[in-house]
C-alpha positions in Angstrom: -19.2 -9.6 -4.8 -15.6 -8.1 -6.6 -14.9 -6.9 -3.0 -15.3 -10.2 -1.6 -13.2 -12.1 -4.5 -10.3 -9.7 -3.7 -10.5 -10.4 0.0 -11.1 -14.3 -1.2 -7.5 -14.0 -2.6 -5.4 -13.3 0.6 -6.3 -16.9 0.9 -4.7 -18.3 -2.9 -1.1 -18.2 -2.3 0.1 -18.2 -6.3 1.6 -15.7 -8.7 -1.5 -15.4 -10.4 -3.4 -14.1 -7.5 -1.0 -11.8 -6.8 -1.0 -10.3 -10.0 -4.9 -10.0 -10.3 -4.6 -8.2 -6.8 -1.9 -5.9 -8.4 -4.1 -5.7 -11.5 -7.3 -4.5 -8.9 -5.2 -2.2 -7.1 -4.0 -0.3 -10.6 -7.2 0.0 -12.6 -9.9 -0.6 -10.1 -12.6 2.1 -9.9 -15.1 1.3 -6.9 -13.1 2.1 -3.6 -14.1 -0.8 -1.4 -12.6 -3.4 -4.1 -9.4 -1.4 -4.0 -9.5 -1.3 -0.3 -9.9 -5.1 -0.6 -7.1 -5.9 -3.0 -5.1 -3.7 -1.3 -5.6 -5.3 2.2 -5.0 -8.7 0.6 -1.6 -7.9 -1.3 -0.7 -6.7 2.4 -1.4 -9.8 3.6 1.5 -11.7 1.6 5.2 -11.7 2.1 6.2 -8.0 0.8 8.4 -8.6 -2.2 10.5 -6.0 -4.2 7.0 -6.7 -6.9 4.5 -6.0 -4.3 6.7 -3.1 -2.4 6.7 -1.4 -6.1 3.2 -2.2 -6.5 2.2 -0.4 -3.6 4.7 2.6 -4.3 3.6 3.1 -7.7 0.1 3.0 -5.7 1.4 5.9 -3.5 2.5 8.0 -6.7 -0.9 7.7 -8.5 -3.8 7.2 -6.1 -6.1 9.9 -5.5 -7.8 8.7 -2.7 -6.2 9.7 0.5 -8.0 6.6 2.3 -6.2 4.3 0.2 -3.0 6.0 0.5 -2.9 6.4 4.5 -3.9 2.2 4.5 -0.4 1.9 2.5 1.3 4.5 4.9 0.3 3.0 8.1 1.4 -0.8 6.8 5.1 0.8 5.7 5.5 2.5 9.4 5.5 -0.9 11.0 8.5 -0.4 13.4 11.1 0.0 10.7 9.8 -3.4 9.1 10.6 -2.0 5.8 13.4 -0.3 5.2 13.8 0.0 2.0 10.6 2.5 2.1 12.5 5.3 3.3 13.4 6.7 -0.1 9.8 6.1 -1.0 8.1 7.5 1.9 10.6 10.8 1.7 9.7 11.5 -2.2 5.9 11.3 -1.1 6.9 14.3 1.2 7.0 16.4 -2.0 3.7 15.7 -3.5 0.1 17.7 -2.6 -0.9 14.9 0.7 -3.0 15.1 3.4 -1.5 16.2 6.9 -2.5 12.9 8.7 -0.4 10.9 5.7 2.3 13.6 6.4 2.1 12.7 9.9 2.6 9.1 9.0 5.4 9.8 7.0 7.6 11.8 9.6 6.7 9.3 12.3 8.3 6.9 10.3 11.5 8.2 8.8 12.3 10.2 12.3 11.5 8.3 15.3 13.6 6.7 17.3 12.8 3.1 16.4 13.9 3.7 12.8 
């Protein structure tokens, strides 16, 4: 039912959504709620907030599934650039070789 209320709030377009969503994607224990908040806060306009959000998610999360979601949505044909710094520090911590993968596709193709 949690998971279903974070997906629910893609649809509530207010601050206070977005900060419950924020608030699931920090302290949230049971993976598919995460997955859902984390899917939902995609779904919104990226704002400096939700782009911090999700690298402050990046630093801290130990699940790589949850990780690689956040990779794949910041190597959307250079959509982002301000994640380059972010993306290049998460080169130096202990990551999985498919989020490394992500990582170098994005900061040295040839659309970025």
């Amino acid at each position: 039912i949690r998971s279903e209320a974070a997906f629910a709030l893609r649809n509530m377009n207010d601050e206070d959504s977005e900060n419950m969503l924020k608030k699931l994607l920090k302290d949230e224990k049971d993976s598919l709620v995460k997955k859902s908040a984390l899917e939902s806060l995609m779904q919104r306009k990226m704002t400096t907030g939700i782009i911090k959000t999700l690298e402050n998610t990046l630093k801290t999360e130990k699940s790589s599934r949850i990780r690689t979601i956040i990779l794949t949505h910041f190597s959307k044909d250079n959509v982002y650039p301000e994640v380059k710094p972010i993306l290049k520090d998460m080169l130096k911590k202990n990551i999985s070789q498919k989020e490394k993968v992500l990582i170098y596709r994005r900061l040295y193709s040839s659309k970025s």
